[in-house]
N, C-alpha and C positions, 0 to 999 in steps of 0.2 A: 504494500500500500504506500503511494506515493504521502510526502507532507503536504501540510497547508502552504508552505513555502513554496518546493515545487512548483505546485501546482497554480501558483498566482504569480510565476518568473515571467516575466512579460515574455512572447516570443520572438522569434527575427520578425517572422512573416503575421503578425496576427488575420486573423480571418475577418474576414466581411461578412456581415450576417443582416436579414431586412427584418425590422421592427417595424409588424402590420400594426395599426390604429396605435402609433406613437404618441398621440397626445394622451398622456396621461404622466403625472410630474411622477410618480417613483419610476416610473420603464425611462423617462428620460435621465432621471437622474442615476440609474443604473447602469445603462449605456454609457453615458459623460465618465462616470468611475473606470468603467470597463476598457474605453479609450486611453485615458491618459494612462490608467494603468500599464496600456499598451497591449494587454489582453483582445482586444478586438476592435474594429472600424464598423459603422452601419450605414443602411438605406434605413433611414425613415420614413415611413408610408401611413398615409392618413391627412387629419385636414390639416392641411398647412398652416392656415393664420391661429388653430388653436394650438398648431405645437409651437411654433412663436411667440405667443403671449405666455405659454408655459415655461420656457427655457426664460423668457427676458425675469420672467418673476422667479426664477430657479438662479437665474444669473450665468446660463450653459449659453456660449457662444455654438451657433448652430454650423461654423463656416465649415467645422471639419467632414461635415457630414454632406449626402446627396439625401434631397428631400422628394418625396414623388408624393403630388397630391392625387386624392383621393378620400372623398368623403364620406363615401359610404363603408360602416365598418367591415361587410361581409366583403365588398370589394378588395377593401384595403388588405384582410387576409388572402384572399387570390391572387393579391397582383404580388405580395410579400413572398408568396411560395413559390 
């Protein structure tokens, strides 16, 4: 069994992974962790201007990220998969 350590050594290459219906302030602010940690990069997918006003009131610069709008939630998990 690997440690906590291990397992949270940020990688060379971290993975790209898409966060469907992103506006929601804990999946954003778990993401933002996940990046700098270096652990991983994302597609955010959902509605744009509400994950915008989430990050400015979170204080998450959104630059590192590609955002794909998409307002409907069922959509936003299709287009994420």
């Amino acid at each position: 069994m690997r440690s906590l350590d291990a397992i949270m050594t940020p990688y060379a290459h971290p993975r790209t992974i898409a966060v469907a219906v992103a506006q929601d302030a804990p999946v954003l602010s778990a993401i933002d962790s996940a990046r700098r940690m270096g652990l991983a990069n994302a597609i955010l997918v959902g509605d744009i201007p509400s994950i915008t006003q989430i990050a400015q009131e979170l204080n998450i610069s959104l630059d590192p990220y590609t955002l794909v709008q998409e307002s409907d939630e069922v959509e936003a998990c299709k287009t994420a998969v």
